[in-house]
N, C-alpha and C positions, 0 to 999 in steps of 0.2 A: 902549204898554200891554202887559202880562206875556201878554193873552190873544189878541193878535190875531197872523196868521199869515199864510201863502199860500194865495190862493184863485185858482184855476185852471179859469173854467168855459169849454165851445168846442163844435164843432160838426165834423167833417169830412166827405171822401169814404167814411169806412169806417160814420159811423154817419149820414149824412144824406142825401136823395138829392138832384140837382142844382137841383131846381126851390126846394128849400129853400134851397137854399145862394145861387142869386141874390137872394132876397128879403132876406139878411142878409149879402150884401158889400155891403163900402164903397165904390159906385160914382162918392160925389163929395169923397172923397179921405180925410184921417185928423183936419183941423183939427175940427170941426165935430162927430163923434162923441167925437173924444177931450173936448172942451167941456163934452160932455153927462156922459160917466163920470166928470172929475174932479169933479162936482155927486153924485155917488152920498151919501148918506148912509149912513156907517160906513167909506167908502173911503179911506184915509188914501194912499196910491200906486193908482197904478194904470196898466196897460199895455194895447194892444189890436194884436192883430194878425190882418190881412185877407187873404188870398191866394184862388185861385180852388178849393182844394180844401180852406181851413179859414178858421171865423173864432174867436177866440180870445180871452179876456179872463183876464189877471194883475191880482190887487187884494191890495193889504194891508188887512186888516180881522179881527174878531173874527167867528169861524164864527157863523151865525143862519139861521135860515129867513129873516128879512128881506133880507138881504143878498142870502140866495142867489134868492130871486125876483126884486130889483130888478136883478139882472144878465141874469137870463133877461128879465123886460119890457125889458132896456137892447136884448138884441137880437131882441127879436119884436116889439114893442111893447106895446100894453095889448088890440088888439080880438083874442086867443086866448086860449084856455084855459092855463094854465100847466101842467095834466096832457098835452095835445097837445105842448107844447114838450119836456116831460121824458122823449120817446122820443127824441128828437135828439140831448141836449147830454149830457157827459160831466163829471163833476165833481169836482176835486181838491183838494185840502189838503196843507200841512205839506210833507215829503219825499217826497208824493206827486207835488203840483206842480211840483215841482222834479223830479222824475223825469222827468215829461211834458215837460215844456219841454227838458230835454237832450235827450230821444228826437226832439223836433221837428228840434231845431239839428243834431243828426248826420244828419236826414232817415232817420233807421229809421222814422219815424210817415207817411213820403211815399209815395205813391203807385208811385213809382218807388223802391226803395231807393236811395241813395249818390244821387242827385241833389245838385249844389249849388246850386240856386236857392235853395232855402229859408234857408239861414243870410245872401245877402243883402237876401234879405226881413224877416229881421227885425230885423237890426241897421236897415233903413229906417224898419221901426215904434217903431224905439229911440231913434232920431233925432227923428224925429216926437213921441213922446211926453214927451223932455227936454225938447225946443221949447216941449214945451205946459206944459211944469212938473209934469206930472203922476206921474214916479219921485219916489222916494225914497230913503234910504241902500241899503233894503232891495233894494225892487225894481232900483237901481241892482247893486249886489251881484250879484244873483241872475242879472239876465241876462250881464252880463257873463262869470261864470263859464259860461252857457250858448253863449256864443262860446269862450272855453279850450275848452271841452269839445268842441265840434267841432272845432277846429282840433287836438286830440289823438288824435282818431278817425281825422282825415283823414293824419295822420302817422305813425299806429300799425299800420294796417291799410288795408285796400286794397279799401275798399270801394262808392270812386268810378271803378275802374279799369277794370271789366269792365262791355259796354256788354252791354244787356239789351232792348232794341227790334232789328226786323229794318233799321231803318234805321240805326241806330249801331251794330249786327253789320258793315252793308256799311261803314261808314267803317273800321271796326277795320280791317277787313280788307285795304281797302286801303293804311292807313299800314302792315301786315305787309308788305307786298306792293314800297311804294313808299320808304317812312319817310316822309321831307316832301312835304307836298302843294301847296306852295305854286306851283309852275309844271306843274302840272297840269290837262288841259284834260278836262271833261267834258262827254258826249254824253248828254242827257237822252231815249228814245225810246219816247213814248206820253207818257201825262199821267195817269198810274194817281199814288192819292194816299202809296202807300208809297213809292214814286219819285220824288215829289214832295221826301216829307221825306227822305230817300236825299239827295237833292240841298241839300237845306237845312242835313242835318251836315255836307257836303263842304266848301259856302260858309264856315259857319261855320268848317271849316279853314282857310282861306286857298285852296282853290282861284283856277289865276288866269282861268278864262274858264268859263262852263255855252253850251252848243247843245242844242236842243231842237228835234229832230226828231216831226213829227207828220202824222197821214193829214188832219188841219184843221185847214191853216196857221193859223186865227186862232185856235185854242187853242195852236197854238205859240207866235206872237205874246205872248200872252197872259201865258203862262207863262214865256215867255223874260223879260218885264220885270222878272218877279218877282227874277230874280237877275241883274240890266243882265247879260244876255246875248243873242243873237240867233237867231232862228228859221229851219229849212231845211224845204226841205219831203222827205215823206218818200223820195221818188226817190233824195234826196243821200245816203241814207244810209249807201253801203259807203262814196263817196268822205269821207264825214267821220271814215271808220274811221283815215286813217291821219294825220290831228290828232288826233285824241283818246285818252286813256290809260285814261280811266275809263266806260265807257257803262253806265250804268242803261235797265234793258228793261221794261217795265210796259204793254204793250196789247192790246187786246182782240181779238186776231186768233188764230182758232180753229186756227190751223197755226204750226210756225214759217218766223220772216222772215225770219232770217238762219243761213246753214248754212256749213258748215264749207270748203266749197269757193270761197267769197267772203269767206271772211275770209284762207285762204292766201296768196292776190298780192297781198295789204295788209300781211301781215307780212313780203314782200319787199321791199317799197319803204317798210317804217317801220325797215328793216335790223332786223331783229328786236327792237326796242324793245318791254319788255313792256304788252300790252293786256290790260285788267282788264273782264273783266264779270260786270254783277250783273243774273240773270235773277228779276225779282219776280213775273212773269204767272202765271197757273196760268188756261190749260194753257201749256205753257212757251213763250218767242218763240224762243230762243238753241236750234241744234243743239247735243246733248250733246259730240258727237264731236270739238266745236273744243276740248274739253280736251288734244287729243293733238297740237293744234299746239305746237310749241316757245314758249316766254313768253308762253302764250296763258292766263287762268286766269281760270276762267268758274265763277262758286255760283251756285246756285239756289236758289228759295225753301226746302226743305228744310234745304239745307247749312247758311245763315242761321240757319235755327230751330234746326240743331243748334249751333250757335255761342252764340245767345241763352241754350237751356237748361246747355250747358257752364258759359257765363257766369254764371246764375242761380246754379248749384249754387254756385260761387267765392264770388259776393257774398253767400250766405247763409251760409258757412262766417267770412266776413268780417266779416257783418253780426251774428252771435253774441260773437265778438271786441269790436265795439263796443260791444252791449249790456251785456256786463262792465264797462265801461269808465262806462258811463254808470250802470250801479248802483252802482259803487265812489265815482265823484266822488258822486251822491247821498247818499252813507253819509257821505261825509265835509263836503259842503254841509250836513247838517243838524245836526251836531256843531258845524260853527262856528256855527249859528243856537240851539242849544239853548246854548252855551257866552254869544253874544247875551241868554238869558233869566238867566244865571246871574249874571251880572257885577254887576248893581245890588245883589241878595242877599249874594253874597259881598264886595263894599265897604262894604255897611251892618254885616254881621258882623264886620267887623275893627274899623271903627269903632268901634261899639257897648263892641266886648272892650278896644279901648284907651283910651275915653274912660270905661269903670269904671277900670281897670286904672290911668290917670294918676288917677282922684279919688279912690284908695283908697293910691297911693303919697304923692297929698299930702299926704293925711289921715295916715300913718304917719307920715312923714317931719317934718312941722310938728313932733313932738313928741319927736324925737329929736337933739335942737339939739347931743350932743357928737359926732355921727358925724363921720369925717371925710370928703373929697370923697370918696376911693377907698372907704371903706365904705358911702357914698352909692351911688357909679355897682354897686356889686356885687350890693344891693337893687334897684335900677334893671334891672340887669342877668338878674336872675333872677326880677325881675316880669314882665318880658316875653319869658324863657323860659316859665314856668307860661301866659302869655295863649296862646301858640304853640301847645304842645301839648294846652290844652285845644281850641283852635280846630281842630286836623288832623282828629278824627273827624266832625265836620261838614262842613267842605269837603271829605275826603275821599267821603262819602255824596253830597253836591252832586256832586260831580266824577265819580263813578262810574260807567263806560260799561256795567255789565252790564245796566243794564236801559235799552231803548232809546226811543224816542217821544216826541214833545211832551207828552202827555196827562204820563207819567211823570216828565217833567221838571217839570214844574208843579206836581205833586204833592208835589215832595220842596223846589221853592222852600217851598211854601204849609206846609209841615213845620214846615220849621229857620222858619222867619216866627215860625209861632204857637211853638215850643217857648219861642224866644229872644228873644220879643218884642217883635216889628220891626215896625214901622209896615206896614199896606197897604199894595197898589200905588195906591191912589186916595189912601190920607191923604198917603203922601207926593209925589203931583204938586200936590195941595191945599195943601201946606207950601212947596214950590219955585216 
């Protein structure tokens, strides 16, 4: 249909608050709602995607207030008001849509900038919703280009590189420190929750062992399972200084623990093997003064945060770069979709011009029985010069990018239609 488009309605972290957002994830998976949307009436595609900080619904359909409420009742149900809903959801059209959903796949719309969860969460919902039969040429189209499109952002600029948490600060830091981590022992000391996850990017490097030291052993225990590593208690803890490369410090002990003069005879007997510590506590565990042991290199929560905000600033210089990127491919995603509206118009005008153009050479030609072949093909020849150039200032008007929009593109179909008239869009699906 000439009128129907991309509808883009969704909800997030930035315009919903969380207690909303549980009530409209997909908690018992994607078969069963997708069921219900490819039932929408006016839906002709349609896509859904659920994560824990958005949920999100792509429809091909003809814009309507009907439409657009049976997407908002698709995800609130029927017992609310539709004005209570319309402070949540956000709602897009056209190259609009398609804006949005690049901005999602490159995660500029994430919570975290340059996260890559997000693009393969939705290639999951992509999956899910082929399964379910519910894309179409379109919708197939459209997200795929929304994977190009990340994968160009991800190659073009650097906007997944720089880590923006204090606990992916302290990983950075120590693959600066170390390069691979992968035969690296880590000393977990306290059970504070940034050291927690401290410890969670480490694993997720390849770290090959975590120890977790604590003043109660059964939250060492505890905690130690979380990464199949093993618990000491807190007595062991200079002797564990000289296994370990990496220790994260997180507890709540109003002094510090560990000073400069007990970590010295450790760096004697670890032959001065470099030891890395990350001080998260405030007020601090780590004396400051073990920075002036040789391969000794100790940050503290500040240093972190100045790492973080360094970082920040990068990925926002980075994260501009993308946004280009993602306006440029939308400029150009809605020219092949207006280009999409044009094609049927522009086949029916050629036709139309060649199917006079042949009934009026036959009509000539019937009655000029001495011509010969060659003066034949040169009338032939020169009827479908004259079709040609009368055709160029209509296609050329059709074709023409200065004026940009769906709305405008329709406009100028619905023109050349009525000038040169061309069947409807309705008479002719009625005819085929």
């Amino acid at each position: 249909m000439a009128d129907e488009t991309f509808i883009l309605l969704g909800l997030n972290h930035k315009t919903t608050p969380v207690e909303v957002r549980e009530r409209v994830a997909l908690s018992g998976g994607y078969e069963e709602p997708l069921a219900r949307l490819r039932k929408l009436p006016g839906c002709r595609e349609s896509y859904l995607l659920s994560t824990c900080n958005r949920v999100e619904i792509v429809v091909v359909a003809a814009y309507s207030p009907e439409v657009e409420e049976s997407l908002i009742r698709f995800l609130f149900g029927n017992d609310i008001e539709i004005s209570q809903c319309r402070e949540y959801v956000y709602i897009y059209s056209g190259k609009d849509a398609a804006h949005h959903l690049f901005s999602v796949a490159a995660s500029l719309d994430s919570l975290v900038v340059g996260e890559a969860q997000i693009l393969g969460q939705l290639k999951e919902a992509y999956r899910y919703a082929t399964e379910s039969h519910c894309t179409g040429p379109l919708l197939n189209r459209l997200l795929h280009k929304s994977f190009s499109v990340a994968k160009r952002i991800r190659t073009e600029t650097g906007i997944g590189s720089s880590a923006v948490s204090i606990s992916s600060a302290a990983v950075e830091l120590a693959r600066k420190i170390f390069g691979n981590l992968t035969d690296k022992h880590v000393l977990l000391v306290g059970a504070g929750e940034m050291a927690e996850l401290a410890a969670q990017h480490l694993v997720g490097q390849g770290v090959q062992s975590v120890t977790v030291a604590n003043r109660t052993l059964s939250r060492a225990v505890d905690l130690a399972q979380q990464f199949d590593g093993k618990a000491v208690s807190f007595e062991e803890l200079v002797i564990q200084l000289e296994k370990a490369d990496i220790i994260i410090s997180s507890t709540g002990a109003p002094n510090v623990i560990l000073k400069k003069e007990q970590v010295k005879p450790v760096m004697r007997v670890r032959r001065n093997k470099p030891l890395f510590f990350i001080d998260i506590a405030v007020p601090r565990d780590l004396d400051p003064e073990m920075n002036d042991l040789e391969n000794v290199f100790l940050y503290d929560i500040d240093d972190l945060s100045q790492v973080v905000e360094m970082n920040r600033s990068e990925r926002d210089r980075e994260a501009a770069k993308a946004t280009r990127i993602v306006d440029e491919e939308a400029i150009k995603f809605q020219r092949w979709y207006e280009g999409m509206a044009l094609t049927p118009t522009i086949m029916e005008l050629r036709n139309r011009a060649n199917e006079i153009c042949q009934a009026e050479l036959t009509k000539t030609l019937s009655r000029m029985t001495e011509l010969s072949d060659k003066e034949r093909r040169s009338i032939e020849k020169m009827a479908s010069a004259i079709t040609g150039k009368m055709l160029h200032g209509p296609l050329m008007f059709l074709k023409n990018e200065g004026c940009q929009g769906r709305d405008t593109t329709q406009e100028k179909v619905e023109t050349v239609r009525q000038v040169f008239g061309l069947e409807t869009g309705a008479d002719s699906e009625e005819r085929g």
